[in-house]
N, C-alpha and C positions, 0 to 999 in steps of 0.2 A: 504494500500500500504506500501512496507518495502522497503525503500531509496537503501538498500545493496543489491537488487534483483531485483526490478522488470525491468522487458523487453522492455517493450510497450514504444513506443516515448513519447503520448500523458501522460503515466506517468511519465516521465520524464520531461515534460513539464508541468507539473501542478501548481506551482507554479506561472510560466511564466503566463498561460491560465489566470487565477486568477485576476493577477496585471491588462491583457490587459480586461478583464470583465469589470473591474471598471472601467477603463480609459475611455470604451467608451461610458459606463453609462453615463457617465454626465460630466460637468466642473472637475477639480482635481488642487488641489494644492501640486506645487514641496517642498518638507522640505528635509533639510539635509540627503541622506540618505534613503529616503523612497518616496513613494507616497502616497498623500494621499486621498482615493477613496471619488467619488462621490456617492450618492446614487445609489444602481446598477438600472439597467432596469428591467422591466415588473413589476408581480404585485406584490403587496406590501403580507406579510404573513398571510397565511390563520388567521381566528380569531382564531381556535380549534387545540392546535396541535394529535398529532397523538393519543389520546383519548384512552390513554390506562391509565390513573393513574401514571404514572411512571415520573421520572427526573424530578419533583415541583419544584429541585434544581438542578444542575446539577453533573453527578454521581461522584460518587468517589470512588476509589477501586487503583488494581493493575491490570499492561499486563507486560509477561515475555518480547515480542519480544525487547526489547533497546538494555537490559541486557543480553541475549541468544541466539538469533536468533533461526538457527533451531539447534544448535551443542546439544551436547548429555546430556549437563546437566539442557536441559528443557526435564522434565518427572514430574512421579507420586508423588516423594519424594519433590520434589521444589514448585511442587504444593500446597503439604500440609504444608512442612514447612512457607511457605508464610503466609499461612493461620494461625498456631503456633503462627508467630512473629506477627500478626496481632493484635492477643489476647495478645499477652506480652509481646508488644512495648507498649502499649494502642492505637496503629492506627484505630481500630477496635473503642473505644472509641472519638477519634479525629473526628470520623465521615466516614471513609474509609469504604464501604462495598463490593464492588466485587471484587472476586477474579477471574480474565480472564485469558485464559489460548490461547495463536494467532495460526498463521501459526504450519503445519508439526505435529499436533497431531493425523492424522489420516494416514491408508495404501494408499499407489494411487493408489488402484483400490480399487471399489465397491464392497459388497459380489456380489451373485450369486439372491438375490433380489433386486439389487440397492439399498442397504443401506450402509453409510456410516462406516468404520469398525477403530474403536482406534488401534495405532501402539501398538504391544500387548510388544515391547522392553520397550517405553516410558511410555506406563500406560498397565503393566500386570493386574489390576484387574478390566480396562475398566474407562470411561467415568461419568456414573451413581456411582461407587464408591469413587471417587475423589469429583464428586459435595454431595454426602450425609458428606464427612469427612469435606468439607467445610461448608455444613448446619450446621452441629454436633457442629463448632465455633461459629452461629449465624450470618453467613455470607449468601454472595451470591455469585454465580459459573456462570461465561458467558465462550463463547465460539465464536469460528474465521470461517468464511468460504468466500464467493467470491461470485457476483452475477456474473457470471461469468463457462467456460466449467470447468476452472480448480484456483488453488489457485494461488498466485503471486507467491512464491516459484518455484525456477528454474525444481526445482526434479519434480513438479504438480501434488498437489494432488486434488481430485475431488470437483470441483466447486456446488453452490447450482443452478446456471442455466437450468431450466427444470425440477428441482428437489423439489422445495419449500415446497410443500405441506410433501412431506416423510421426508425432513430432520429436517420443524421443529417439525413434530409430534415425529419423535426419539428424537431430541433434548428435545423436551417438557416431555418424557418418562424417561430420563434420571436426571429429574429437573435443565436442562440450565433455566438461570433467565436473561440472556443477552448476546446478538448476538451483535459481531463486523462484518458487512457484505460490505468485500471490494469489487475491482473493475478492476481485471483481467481477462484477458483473455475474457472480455464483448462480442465476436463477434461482435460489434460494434452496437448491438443491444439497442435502445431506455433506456435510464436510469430511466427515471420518471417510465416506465414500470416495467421495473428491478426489480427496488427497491419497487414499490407497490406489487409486486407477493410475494414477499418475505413476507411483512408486511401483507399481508392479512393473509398469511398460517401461521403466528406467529400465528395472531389473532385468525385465528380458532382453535387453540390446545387452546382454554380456559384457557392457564397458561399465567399468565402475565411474558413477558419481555422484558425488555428495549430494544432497537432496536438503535444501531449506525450505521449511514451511511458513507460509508468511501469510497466517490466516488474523493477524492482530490477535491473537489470544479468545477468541467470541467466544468460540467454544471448547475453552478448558484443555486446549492440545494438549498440555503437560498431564493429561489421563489417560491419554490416546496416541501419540504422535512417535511415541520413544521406540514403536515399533514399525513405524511408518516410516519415518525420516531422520536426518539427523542433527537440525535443530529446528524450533517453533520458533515465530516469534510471540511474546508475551503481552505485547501490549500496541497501543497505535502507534502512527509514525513518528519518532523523532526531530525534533527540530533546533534551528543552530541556535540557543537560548537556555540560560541559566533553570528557569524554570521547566522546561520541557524538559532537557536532560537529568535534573535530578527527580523528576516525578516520574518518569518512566524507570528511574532507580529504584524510589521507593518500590513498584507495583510490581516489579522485577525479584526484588529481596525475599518474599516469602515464599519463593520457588523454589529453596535451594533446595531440598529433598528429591525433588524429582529430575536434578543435571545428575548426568552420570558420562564415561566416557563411551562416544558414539554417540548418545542426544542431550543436546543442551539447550536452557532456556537462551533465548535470544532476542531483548530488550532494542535490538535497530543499531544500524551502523554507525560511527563515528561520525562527528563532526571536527573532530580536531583539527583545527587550520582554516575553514571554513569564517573565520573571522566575526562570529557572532556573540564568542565569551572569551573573557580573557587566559592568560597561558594559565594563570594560576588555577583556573573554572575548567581548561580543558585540562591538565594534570588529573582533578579530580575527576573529572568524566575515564580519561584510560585507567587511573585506578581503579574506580569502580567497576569498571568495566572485565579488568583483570579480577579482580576479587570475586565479582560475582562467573566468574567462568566463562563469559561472553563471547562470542565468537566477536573477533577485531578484524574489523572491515573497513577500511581508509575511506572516506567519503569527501576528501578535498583534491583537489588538481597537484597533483604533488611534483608535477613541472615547472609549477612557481611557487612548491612548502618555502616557509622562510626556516633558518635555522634552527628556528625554535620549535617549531611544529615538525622537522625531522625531530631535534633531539629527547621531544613526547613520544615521539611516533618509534622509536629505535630506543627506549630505555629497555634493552635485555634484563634487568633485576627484575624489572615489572611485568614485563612479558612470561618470563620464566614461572610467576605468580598463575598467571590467566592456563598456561600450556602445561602446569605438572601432571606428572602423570598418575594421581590419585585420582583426578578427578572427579573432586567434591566445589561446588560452590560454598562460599564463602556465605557465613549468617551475623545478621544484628545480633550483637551482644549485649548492646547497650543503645539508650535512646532517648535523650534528655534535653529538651530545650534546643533542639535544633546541634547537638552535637551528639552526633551516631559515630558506634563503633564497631566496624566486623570484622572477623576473622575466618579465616580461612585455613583447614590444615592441607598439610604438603605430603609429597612422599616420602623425604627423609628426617620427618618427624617434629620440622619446625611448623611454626605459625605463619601467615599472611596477617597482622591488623591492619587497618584503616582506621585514622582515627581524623572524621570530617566534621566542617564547623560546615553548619549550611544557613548561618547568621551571619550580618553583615560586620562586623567587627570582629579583631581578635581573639580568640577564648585559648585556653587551659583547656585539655582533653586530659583525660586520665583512665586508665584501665589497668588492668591484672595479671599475671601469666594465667594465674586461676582463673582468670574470667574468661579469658581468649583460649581455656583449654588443655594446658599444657599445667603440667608439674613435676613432682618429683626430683628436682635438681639443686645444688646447690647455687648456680647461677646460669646467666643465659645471656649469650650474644645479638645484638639490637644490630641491623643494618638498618639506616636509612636510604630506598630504595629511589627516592630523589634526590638525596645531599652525597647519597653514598658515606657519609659519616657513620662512624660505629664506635660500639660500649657495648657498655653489660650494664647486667641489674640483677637483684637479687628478688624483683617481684613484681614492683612497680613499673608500667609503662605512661610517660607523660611529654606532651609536648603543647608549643603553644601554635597554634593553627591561625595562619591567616581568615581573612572572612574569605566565604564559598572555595576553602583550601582543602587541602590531603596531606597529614603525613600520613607514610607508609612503610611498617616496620618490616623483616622479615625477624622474627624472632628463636632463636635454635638452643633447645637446653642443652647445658654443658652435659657431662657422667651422671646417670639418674643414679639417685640413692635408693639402695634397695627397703624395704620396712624393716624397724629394727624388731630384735625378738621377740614372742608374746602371740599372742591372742590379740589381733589387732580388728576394731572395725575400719571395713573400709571408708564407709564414711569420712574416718578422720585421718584418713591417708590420703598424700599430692598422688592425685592421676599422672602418669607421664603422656593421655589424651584423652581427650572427650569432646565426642561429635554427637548432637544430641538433631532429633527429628524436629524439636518443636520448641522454641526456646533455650535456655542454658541446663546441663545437669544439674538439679538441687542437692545440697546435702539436708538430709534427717529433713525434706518435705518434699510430697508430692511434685509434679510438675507443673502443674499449676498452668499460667500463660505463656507470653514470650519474656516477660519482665522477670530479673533473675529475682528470687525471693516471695515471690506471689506465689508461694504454693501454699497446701495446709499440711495436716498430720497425716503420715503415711499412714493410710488404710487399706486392708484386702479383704473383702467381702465382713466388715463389722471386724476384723483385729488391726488392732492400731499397733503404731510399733514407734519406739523413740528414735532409732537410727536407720540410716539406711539410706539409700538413691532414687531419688524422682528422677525418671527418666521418660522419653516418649517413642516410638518408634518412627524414625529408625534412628537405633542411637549405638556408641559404637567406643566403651572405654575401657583403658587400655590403663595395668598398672604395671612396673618394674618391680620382679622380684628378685633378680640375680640368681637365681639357683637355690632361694634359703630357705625358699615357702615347702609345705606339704600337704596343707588343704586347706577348702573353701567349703565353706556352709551361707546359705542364705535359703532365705521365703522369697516365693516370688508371686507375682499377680498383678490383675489388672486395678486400680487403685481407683476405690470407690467414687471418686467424682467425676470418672467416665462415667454419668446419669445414662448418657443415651447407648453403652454400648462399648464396642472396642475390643477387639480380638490382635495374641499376638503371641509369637515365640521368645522366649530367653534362651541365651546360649551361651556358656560357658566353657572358654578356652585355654590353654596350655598350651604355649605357644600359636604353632598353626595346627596341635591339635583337639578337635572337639571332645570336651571330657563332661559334661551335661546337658541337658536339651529337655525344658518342660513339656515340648508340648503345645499344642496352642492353646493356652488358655484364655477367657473372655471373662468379662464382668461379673458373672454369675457365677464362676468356681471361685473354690477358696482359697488360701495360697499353697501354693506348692514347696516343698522342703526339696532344694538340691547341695548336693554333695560332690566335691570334685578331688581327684588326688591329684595333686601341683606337684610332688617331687620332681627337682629336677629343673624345674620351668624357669624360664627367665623372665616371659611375661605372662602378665594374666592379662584376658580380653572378656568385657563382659559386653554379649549382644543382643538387640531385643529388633527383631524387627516384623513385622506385620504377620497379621496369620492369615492374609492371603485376599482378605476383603479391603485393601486400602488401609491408611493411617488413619482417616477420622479416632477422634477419641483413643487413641492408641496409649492412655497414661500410666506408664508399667513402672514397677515399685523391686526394686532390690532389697526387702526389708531380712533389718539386723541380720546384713552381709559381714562374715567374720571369716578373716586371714589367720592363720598358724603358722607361725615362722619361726627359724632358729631353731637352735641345738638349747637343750636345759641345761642345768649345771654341771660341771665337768665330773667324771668320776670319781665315788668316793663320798669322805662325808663332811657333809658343811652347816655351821649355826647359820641360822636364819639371818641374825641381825650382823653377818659379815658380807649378804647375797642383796643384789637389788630386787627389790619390788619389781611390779608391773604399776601397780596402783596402789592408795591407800589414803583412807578417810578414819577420821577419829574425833571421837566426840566433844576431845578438850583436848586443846591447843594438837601438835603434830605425835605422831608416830617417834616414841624416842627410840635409838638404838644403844641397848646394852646400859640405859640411867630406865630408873621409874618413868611417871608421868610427867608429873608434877605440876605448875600451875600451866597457861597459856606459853608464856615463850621457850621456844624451844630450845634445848639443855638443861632445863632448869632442873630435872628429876633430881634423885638421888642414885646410889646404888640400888641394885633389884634386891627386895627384900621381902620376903613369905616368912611369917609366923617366928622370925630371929634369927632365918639362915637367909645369908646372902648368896648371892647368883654375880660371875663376872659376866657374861655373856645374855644376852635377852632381848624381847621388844617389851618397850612399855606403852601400856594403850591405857584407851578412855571406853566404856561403853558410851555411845555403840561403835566398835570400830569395825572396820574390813579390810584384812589386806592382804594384795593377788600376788602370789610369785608365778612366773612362768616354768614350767619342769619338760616339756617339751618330749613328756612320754618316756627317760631315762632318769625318772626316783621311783626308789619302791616306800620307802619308810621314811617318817617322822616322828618321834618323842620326844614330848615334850614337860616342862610342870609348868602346872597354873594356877592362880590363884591370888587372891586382893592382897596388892601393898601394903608393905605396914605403915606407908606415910596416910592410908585413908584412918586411921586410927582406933588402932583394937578390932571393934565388934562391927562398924561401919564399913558400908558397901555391901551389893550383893550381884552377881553376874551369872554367865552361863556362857561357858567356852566353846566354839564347833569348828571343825576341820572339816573341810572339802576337798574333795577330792573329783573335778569340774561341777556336775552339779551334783556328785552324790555326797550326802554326810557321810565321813568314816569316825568320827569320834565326837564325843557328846560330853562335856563335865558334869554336864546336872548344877541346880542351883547351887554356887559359892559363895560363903557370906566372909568378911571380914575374919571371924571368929573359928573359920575353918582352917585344916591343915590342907597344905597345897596339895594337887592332884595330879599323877605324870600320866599323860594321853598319849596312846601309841595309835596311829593309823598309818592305814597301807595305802599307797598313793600309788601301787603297779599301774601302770600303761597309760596314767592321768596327764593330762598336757596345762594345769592347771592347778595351784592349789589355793583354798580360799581358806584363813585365819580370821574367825568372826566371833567377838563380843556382845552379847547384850546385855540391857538390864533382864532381870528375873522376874520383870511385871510390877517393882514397885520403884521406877523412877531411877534415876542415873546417879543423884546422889552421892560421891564419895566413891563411884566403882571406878578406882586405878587398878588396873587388872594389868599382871604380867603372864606373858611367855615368858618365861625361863628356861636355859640350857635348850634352847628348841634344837634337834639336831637333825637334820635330814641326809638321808641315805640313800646314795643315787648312782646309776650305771653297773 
């Protein structure tokens, strides 16, 4: 579709069609300026796209229509010169390869066999001689037509509708490498059909090529198209203006789930050079344009680019962003008052941010490694992929943004730190990635919107859970274990304020191999218990992706996801209060090692003292205390004596001692008063990855209970 011509309402309304698609997909969140879509309706994108080899990355080349429309200086000579500067600009080397040629290249009528005839003014020596001059650079040559009676072009020239099969066996005869196929003058006629007729008679000329669909977004291509062709576009035409280009951004952004490599969304070709925004507005435009996976299409006469519109046009840092070969778009992480932040992950494990001011004045951007994705490290390398300047940071990413500007990080964590030993929830572990379907991943809350934080209490079918991962589908994270882990436990399900619904698989991996798989569960089952054996792994991958009916409502919950890592204590036998914790809570003031209690600050105890025999060795606690060593499955035994301080005085205090051994009791004191002789508890801790040391009061109030372990000795390997 071409903004300065076409006819039709519903093209004119495309954009509009676009916004209200999303809206009534699903929940949306208002941000300055924009909307921000819900996952759309129906089904989620085929697994295979249109299965021709083609767009792994998404294309890159040139289209005259920005810069020319149909006026007289798009012909044969522009063509090729295109093609010239391609080769000696280095754009050709930058990675640029097709060279497209839009609208008004052919007569409007058909010969006398219904074949399509080149206007013999614009290209006297045909079709087939322009794409050979173009092969002759080591390029490629696409070509424009209409699924559709006739072209968008007011003059009308002859549409491929009814035509498919003849125009692309000429075009394929002629060696066209890629069809732009818009979406005029349709009769109103089925578009999925449309556009598959076309794609079919591509496929049967045996020559591969690309295939863009360029139906403005009306009808939801991005549910349909990824098997059809290999990119849609998402919204109406683009135009050379601050405004147009960054609202065709906005309507662009909540697509990202459904780019994949081979079909990508496709928000309309560059304007850069084109002289309608300035270098700073078009920087932001190629970034964004990189970030969100965009096919980069040169839309200005680059026979008279000025230096500066090359040196947009040729920044490889930023390009490298757009062509990885992950091939995920880039999502809002953030969205505040006119300063939006996305990220984008990569193949070798760093980040893409963006971090854009779309206000007219200077701002302060700020965001996270956490936020954008990435963790686990103790620091991380920042390129600026416009200054080229670089650093590090330990967390923080910040800069100060021109109005309607772009910075653009790539950011690459240094050596991921493995989890140290214990029983760890994941929750409270750095991901070394997270790619989430719908918004950011929550920690310990649902997923709630796109706003990070807006989630509620992780629920699965009525059990609530304190810890865990809000996630949505499709979502895709990823922790560093180094070899140290041995297993994973989690619930998993579909998290109750999917009201309407939502079906989807979890999977859980070790490295690249699969070691659990719920199943497709949906709203109405309860949660699922999975178990996973990690020895050995280096990573862990937790995945959740659709169960087969689309993403709508897809809000899946990792709850009280718990890691096992590390070796326990070393062979042999060791006092308690010479071993570190995992954790430890106490009712007055901290956990003393080897003194009493004693008041609030810590050291203040005494020597450990039961009934007038002292103790060198001990913990001194408060009811209620608890506290976790980790044993890592190599202790068998603990003995230990127990019983009230003699600083609680005489007959005062009264307690009850327990050992656990994970979550089973192995040893019980029975009520202890003051006035009692200590008591030595032996339990067997064989095969336990856990041991839990727990005080209470005995039912009549905390009172005076300085309760020791004494002599505790643990026996282990």
């Amino acid at each position: 579709m071409h903004a300065e011509r076409h006819t039709p309402l519903s093209a004119r309304l495309a954009a509009v069609a676009t916004t209200l698609a999303l809206l009534t997909a699903g929940a949306a969140v208002a941000v300055t300026g924009q909307v921000a879509a819900a996952p759309p309706a129906a089904a989620a994108p085929p697994a295979a796209a249109a299965d021709n080899g083609l767009a792994r990355t998404p294309q890159m080349g040139f289209n005259n229509w920005n810069s020319t429309h149909c006026r007289a200086e798009f012909n044969e000579a522009m063509v090729k010169g295109i093609a010239d500067v391609f080769v000696s600009q280095g754009l050709k080397d930058a990675g640029y390869t097709y060279v497209n040629i839009d609208d008004c290249w052919a007569l409007p009528q058909r010969d006398t066999n219904g074949n399509l005839v080149p206007d013999p003014v614009r290209f006297p020596n045909g079709i087939k001689a322009v794409a050979d001059y173009v092969h002759s650079k080591g390029l490629k040559f696409g070509i424009y037509s209409s699924a559709g009676t006739k072209t968008c072009d007011v003059q009308g020239f002859p549409g491929g509708l009814g035509h498919e099969r003849q125009d692309a066996n000429l075009w394929a005869s002629w060696g066209v490498d890629y069809l732009k196929y818009d979406n005029c003058n349709n009769t109103g006629a089925d578009a999925k059909q449309r556009y598959t007729a076309m794609a079919d008679a591509l496929k049967a000329t045996g020559r591969p090529i690309l295939y863009s669909i360029c139906e403005w977004g009306e009808n939801q291509p991005w549910n349909w198209a990824a098997d059809v062709g290999n990119s849609w576009r998402t919204t109406g035409d683009i135009s050379d203006s601050w405004s147009s280009m960054i609202g065709i951004a906005h309507q662009n952004q909540g697509l990202a789930p459904y780019a994949k490599p081979g079909a990508w969304n496709d928000p309309d070709m560059l304007e850069v050079g084109n002289g309608g925004m300035t270098d700073t507005e078009y920087r932001t435009h190629f970034s964004l344009w990189a970030q969100m996976a965009a096919p980069l299409l040169i839309g200005s006469d680059l026979r008279s680019a000025s230096p500066a519109t090359l040196a947009i046009l040729k920044n490889t840092d930023v390009i490298a962003v757009d062509q990885d070969s992950l091939g995920k778009q880039g999502t809002v992480v953030s969205s505040s008052g006119g300063l939006v932040v996305m990220s984008k992950p990569l193949a070798d494990g760093s980040r893409s941010v963006t971090l854009t001011n779309e206000t007219t004045s200077a701002k302060t951007i700020s965001t996270t490694v956490e936020a954008i994705g990435i963790g686990g490290a103790s620091s991380y390398a920042l390129k600026d992929l416009w200054s080229k300047q670089t650093g590090t940071t330990t967390g923080t990413i910040s800069a100060s943004v021109p109005a309607h500007g772009t910075v653009m990080y790539r950011v690459t964590p240094g050596a991921p730190v493995p989890p140290p030993a214990g029983i760890q929830q994941v929750s409270d572990l750095p991901w070394t990635s997270a790619i989430n379907g719908w918004g950011p991943v929550e920690r310990d809350r649902s997923n709630g919107e796109q706003t990070a934080g807006d989630g509620r209490t992780l629920t699965v079918n009525g059990t609530t859970y304190a810890k865990g991962l809000g996630t949505h589908a499709a979502s895709d994270i990823t922790y560093h274990l180094g070899g140290s882990c041995r297993s994973f436990t989690v619930d998993v399900g579909v998290d109750d304020e999917s009201t309407a619904g939502g079906s989807v698989v979890f999977r859980v991996y070790r490295d690249a191999a699969l070691v659990a798989d719920s199943g497709v569960r949906t709203a109405s089952d309860p949660p699922r218990r999975l178990s996973a054996d990690l020895t050995g792994g280096t990573k862990l991958r937790l995945v959740v992706t659709d169960g087969g009916d689309g993403i709508n409502y897809d809000h899946a919950d990792w709850a009280d996801a718990r890691l096992v890592c590390g070796s326990g204590p070393a062979a042999g036998s060791h006092v308690l209060s010479d071993l570190t914790w995992a954790s430890s809570a106490n009712g007055w003031g901290p956990v003393e090692r080897d003194r009493s209690n004693g008041e609030k600050a810590a050291g203040d105890g005494r020597t450990l003292t039961l009934n007038g025999t002292t103790y060198a060795k001990g913990l001194g606690t408060h009811a209620a205390s608890d506290i976790t060593y980790y044993l890592g499955g190599s202790c068998t035994k603990l003995t230990a004596t127990v019983g009230i301080d003699d600083e609680s005085g005489g007959t005062n205090g009264s307690v009850v001692f327990q050992i656990y051994r994970d979550a089973t009791k192995v040893a019980d004191s029975g009520r202890l008063t003051g006035a009692d002789a200590a008591r030595t508890l032996t339990a067997d801790l064989t095969g336990g990855l856990e041991l839990r040391l727990v005080v209470t009061d005995s039912g009549d109030g905390v009172d005076y209970d300085h309760a020791d372990w004494a002599a505790p000795i643990m026996t282990c390997g």
